[in-house]
N, C-alpha and C positions, 0 to 999 in steps of 0.2 A: 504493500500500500504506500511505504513512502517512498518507493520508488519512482511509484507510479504519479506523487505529487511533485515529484525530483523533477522528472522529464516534459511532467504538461510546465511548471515553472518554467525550465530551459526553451520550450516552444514557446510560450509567453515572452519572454524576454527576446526571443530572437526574432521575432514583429517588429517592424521597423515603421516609424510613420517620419516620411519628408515631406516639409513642407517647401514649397518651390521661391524659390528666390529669383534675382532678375538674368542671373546666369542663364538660366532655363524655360527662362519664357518665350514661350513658341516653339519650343521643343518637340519633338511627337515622343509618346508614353514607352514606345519601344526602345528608341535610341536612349533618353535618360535612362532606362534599366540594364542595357546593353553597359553602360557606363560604372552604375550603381554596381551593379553585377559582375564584375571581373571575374571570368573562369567559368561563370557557368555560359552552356553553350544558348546558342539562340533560338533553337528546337524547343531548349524546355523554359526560355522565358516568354515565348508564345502561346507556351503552353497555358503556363501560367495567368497568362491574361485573359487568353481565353475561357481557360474554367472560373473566372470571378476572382481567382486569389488574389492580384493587383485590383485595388479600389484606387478612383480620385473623385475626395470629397464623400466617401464611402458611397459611387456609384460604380458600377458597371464600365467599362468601357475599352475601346479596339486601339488598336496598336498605335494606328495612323491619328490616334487622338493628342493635339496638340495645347499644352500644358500655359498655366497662365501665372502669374506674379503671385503667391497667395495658395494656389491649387495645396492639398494636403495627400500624398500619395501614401495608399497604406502597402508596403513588402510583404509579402508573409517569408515566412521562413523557408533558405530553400539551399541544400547544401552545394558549394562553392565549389566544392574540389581542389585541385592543384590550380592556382592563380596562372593565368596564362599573363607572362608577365611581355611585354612589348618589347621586341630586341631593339639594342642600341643602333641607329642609323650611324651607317659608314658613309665617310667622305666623300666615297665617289657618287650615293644615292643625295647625301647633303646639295653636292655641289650641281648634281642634274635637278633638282629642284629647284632650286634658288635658279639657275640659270632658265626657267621654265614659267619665273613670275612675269605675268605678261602686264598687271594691273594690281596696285597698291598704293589704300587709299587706308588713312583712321580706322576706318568701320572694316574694311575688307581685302581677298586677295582674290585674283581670276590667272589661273595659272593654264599652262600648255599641259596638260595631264599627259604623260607620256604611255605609251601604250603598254601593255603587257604589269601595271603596277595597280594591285587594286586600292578604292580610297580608300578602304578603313580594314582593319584587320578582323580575323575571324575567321573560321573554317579553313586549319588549316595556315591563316595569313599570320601570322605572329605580327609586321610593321605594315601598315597601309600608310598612302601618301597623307591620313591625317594626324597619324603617331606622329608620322618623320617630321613633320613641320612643326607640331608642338614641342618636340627636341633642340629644334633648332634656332629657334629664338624667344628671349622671354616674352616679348607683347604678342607670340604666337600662340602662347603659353593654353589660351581658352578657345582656341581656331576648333571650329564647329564644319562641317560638311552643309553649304546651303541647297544642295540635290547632287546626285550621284551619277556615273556613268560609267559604263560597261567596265570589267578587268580592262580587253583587250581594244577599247576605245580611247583615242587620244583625241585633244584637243580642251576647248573652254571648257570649266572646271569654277566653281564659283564659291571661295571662302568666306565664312564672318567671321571678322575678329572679335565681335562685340556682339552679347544676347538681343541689345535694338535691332541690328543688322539683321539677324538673322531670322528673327522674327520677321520684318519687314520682306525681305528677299523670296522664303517661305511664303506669304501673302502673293507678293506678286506670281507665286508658281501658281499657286491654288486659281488664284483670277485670270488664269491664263494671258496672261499681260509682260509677259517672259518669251521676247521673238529668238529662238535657236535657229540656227542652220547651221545644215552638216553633209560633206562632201561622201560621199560614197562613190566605187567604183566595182562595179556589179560584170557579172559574167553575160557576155553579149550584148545586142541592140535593142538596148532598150525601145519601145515603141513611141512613137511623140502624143500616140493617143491617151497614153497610162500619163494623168497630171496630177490625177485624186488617185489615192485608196482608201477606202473605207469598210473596215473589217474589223469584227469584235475580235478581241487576245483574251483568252483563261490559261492561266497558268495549269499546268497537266508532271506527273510525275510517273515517270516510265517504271516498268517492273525490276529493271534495271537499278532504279532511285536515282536515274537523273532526272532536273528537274526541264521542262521544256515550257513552250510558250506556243500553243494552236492557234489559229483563226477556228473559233466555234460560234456556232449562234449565241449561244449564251452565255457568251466572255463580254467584258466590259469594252466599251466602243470606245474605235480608234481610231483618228485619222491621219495621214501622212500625205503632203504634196509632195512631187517632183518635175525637177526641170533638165531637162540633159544638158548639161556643159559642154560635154568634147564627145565624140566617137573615137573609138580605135576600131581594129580589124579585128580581137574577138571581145573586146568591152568598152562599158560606154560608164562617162563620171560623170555623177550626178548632183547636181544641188537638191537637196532636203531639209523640207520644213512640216513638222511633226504638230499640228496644232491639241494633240494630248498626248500624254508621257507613261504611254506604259512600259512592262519593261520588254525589252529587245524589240521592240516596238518597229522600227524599221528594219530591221533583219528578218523579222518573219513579216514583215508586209512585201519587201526585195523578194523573197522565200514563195510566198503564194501569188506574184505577181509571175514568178517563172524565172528568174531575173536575181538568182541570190549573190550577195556580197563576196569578193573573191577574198579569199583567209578565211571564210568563215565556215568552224571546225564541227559549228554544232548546227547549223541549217542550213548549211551547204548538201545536195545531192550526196550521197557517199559512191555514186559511181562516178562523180568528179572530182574525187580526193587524188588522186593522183595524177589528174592534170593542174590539182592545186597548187603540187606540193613545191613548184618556186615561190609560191606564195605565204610566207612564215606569219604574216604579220593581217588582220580583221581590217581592209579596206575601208574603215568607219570614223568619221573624223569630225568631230564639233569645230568647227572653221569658224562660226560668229555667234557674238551672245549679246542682245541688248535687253538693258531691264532698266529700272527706273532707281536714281542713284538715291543710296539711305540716307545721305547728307545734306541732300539740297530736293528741289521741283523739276530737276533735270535728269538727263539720261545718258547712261554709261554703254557706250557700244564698243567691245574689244572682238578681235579676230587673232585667231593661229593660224601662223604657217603648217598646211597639213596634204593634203593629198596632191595637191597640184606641182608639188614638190617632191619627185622622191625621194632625193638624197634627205630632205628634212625627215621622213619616216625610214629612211631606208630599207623602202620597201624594191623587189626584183621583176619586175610585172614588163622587163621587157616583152617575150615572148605574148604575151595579151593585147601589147599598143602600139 
């Protein structure tokens, strides 16, 4: 019996209630526990939220719920395991960063995201590009992720240094009020009739347990422009403008249009994998980002050098152009 009042005590005590300060305001519930949580994995803190055990405000609520000045998060208890601790950034990953800031202002950073580096660690990543940067300089020290993009996607990339920022930057995703474009170079000729796609994405998890991304009826609605750039002799580059953001979102609309991205490992044809294979590098490049600057009633438009360039990706796509 007092054992029994030993251990309900030790789960009592090990409930955590945070209450949210301005670090965190505009946050989504997920990434603050991603945070909160070092070591445990991201499977079971979704879990977690999903069965009810994370309260805010003692209500119910989904991952993508973003957090306010004041909110009261209740933790339950939930064992930790070995702390996945963040490897120290090396010089040469420091110094391709830093040489990679495109845009640096008080509130924020907009850097050339290099391909093949993912933003944030986890599964597997021990240093994402948003460890490395918090390593590297102290006013870096609370750099926040203002939206993500692919591992193997390079290009604009959009930091807060400061909770206002990010908050605000976040708002303008939500309002679709965030113009992206992004260069891709797809297998073949492209058609000049394809300018829309319009085609729901649900995420799908193969038997396999990889995770993939369908065109299904009853996937959330997607749209994606395209404009042809240039022709080669067996591919054509594209300007893309994705007017909602899901994930792999242009790689499977490239994918069901017939027309998939040259590098790409996971919706590429697999009887086209070995006419890929000078192809090392996901043909997918955030080239421009305009949003509305968190400092002023103006607007901030940066661009990456990326596809039109290959020695800047060095990427090998002679045989393709």
């Amino acid at each position: 019996m007092a054992e029994s009042q030993k251990n309900q005590s030790k789960t009592r005590e090990q409930v955590r209630s945070v209450r949210i300060t301005e670090r965190h305001d505009g946050q989504r519930l997920d990434n603050f526990l991603i945070r909160e949580l070092k070591g445990v994995p991201r499977t079971r803190i979704y879990r977690i939220i999903r069965r009810g055990e994370v309260r805010v405000n003692k209500k119910r609520c989904k991952p993508d719920f973003k957090l306010s000045v004041g909110d009261e998060v209740r933790i339950p208890p939930v064992r930790e395991g070995k702390r996945s601790i963040p490897s120290k950034i090396s010089p040469a990953i420091a110094e391709l960063l830093q040489s990679s800031v495109l845009l640096e202002t008080d509130l924020l950073l907009v850097i050339n995201k290099p391909a093949g580096l993912s933003v944030h660690g986890g599964s597997g990543v021990r240093l994402g590009i948003i460890e490395a940067l918090r390593q590297m300089k102290q006013e870096w020290r609370h750099a926040e992720l203002a939206h993500r993009l692919d591992r193997d996607t390079s290009g604009c990339l959009i930091i807060a240094k400061k909770a206002n920022a990010l908050k605000q930057i976040q708002d303008e995703f939500k309002g679709k009020r965030v113009e992206k474009i992004y260069h891709a170079l797809v297998h073949g000729q492209w058609p000049e009739e394809i300018v829309e796609i319009s085609a729901p994405l649900r995420k799908n998890q193969l038997s396999s347990g990889e995770r993939i991304v369908q065109v299904s009826a009853d996937g959330k609605s997607a749209e994606t422009r395209f404009t042809v750039l240039e022709r080669y002799a067996m591919a054509s580059l594209l300007e893309v403008s994705p007017t909602t953001g899901r994930t792999h979102q242009i790689r499977v609309h490239c994918q069901y249009a017939g027309y998939p991205i040259l590098g790409d490992q996971k919706y590429g044809p697999k009887s086209m994998q070995n006419e890929l294979k000078p192809i090392k590098k996901l043909c997918l490049h955030a080239a421009k980002i305009r949003f509305s600057d968190p400092a002023s009633d103006g607007w901030l438009e940066v661009e990456a050098l990326g596809i039109k360039s290959s020695e800047a990706l060095n990427l090998n796509y002679d045989l393709y152009i």
